[in-house]
N, C-alpha and C positions, 0 to 999 in steps of 0.2 A: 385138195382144196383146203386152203385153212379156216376152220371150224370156227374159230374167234370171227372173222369178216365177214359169216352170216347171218343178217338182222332176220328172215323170216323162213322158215323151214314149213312146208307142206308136207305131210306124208301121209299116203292114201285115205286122200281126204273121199267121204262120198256124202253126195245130200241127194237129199230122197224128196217128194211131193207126194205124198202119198203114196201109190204106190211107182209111183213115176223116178227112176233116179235121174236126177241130172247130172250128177258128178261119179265117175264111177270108178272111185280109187286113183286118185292121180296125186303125184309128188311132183314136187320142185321145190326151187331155194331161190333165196331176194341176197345178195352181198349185202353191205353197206356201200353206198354210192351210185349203186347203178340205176339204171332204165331200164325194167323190165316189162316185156306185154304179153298179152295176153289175146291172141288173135283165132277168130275164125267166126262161122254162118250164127245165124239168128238159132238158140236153143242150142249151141256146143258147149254151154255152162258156166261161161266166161263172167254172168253177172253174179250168179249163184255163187262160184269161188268166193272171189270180193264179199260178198253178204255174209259167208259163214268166215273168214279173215275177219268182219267188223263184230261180231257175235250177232248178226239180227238172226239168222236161221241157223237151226240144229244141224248136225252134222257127226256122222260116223269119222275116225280116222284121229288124226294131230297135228294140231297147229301149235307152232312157238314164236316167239318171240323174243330175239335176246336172249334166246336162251331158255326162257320162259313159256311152259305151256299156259295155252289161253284158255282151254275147257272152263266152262262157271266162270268166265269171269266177264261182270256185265258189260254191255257196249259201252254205257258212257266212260267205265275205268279205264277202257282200252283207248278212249279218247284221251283221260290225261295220261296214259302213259306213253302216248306219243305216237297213235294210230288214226290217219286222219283220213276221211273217206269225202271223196265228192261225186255224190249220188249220180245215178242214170236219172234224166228230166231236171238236174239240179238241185232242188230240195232247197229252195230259198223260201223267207218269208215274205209274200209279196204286199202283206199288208203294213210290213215294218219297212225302214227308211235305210240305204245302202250301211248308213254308219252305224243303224240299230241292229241291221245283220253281220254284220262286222265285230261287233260288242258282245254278241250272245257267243260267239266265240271261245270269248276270256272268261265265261265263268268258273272253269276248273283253275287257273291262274290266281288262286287268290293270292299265294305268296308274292305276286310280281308288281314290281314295283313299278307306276304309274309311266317314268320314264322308259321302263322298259314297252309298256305296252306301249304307248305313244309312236317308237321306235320303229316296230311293226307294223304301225297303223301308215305310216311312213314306207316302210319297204312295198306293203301292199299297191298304196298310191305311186310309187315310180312303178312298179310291174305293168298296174293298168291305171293311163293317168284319166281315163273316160270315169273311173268310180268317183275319182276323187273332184269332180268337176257333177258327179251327181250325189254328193253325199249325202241331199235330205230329201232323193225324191226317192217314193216308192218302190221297193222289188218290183212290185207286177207291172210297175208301168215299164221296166227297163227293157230292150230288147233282144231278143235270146241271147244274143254275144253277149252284151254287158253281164245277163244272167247268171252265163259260165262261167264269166269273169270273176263275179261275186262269189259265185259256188266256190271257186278255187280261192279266193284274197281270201275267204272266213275258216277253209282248213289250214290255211298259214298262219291266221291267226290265233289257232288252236296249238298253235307251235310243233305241229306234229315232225316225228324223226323219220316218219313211209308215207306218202300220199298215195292214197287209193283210187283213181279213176275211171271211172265207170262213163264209159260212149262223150269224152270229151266233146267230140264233134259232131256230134247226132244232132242235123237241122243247122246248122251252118254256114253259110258262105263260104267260101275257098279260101276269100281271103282273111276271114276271120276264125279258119280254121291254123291257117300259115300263125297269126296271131298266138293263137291259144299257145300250139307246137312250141314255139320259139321261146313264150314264157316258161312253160313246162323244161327246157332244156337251162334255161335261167336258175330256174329255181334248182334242176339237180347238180349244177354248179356251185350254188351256193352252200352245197351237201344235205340236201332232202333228198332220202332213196324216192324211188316213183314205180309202182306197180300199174302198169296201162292195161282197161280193157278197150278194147278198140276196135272198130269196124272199120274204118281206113287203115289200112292193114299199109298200104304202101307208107303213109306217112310215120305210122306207128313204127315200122322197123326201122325207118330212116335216124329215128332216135333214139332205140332203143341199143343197149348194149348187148340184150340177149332177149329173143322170143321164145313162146311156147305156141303153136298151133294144136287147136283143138278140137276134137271131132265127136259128137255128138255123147260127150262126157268125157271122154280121152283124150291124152297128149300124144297126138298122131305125129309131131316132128320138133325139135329143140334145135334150137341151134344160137351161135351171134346174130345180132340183126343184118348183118353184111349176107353172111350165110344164108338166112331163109329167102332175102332179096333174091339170091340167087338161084334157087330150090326150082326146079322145072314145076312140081309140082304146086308150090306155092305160088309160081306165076299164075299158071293156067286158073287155080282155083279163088285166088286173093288180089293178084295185080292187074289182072286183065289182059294176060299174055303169054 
């Protein structure tokens, strides 16, 4: 593999709850460009990963970045260095206004220059053109989907180079799950790597380039996302077959 093409290295990473582990030494690696996820059952650790990658929760083991290990180094610096996380439940502000959550974004941005944000604020709006048709009403009054929507337009506009996703489609319609997916592949197009956690496991591998299935702290099977689709065992246990 060449060593330069890896934006994020995992190595036996373990997070603990007291005395509960939920991660129990597990590695992998993110390329630059790819769709990677992160699949399997409620408590396999798949949020916990994601949380100790954003620095919220401590964690035994090595995380890098670029090259760079991230030990001590606070969540928000990990945001402007280009680590952009969109929470399980969303994490919107539902008492500020679509464009006031979209704003709080760019604070780390100071250097950038207004056309560039603008520019942004712009890409966001062709992705999901429902925000831009609510840009002065309420987070809370929006509905889950638009939510998502918002959750994901505000780590774009953090300008992040890894989007972190945490149960994209937890509580959504089918067809506004097909929605979120289709943007999600949009934007890794546009060269945003994408690390998925994901409980639609079918749709999850459909896009990804390479999964990790996970089993009550472990990486029980790796493979392409072609690959795990076709895993006997991952049918039976994740596709329904």
């Amino acid at each position: 593999m060449n060593q330069d093409s890896i934006m994020l290295a995992v190595q036996d990473l373990t997070v603990s709850y007291g005395n509960i582990k939920a991660v129990k030494g597990i590695s992998f690696e993110i390329r630059e460009g790819e769709i990677v996820t992160l699949i399997g059952a409620n408590g396999a650790g798949k949020s916990s990963t994601l949380r100790a990658i954003s620095g919220i929760v401590p964690y035994a083991g090595r995380i890098s970045y670029q090259g760079q290990e991230l030990r001590n180094i606070p969540a928000d610096r990990l945001v402007a260095m280009g680590i952009a996380q969109v929470p399980e439940g969303r994490g919107i502000f539902g008492n500020l206004t679509v464009m006031e959550n979209l704003k709080l974004a760019t604070w780390q941005r100071k250097a950038a220059r207004a056309t560039e944000i603008a520019r942004d604020y712009g890409r966001v709006f062709d992705l999901f053109p429902r925000l831009k048709e609510r840009t002065n009403q309420l987070g809370g009054t929006l509905s889950g989907g638009e939510q998502q929507m918002l959750a994901v337009g505000r780590a774009l506009m953090s300008r992040g180079k890894i989007l972190l996703l945490d149960e994209p489609s937890m509580g959504l319609a089918p067809v506004l799950v097909r929605d979120i997916f289709r943007v999600l592949t949009e934007i890794n197009k546009a060269g945003i790597t994408v690390l998925l956690v994901e409980q639609n496991a079918n749709m999850a591998l459909r896009v990804a380039s390479r999964g990790y299935v996970l089993e009550t702290g472990t990486i029980a099977l790796s493979g392409t996302g072609q690959e795990l689709m076709g895993n006997p065992k991952v049918k039976e246990a994740y596709l329904g077959g």
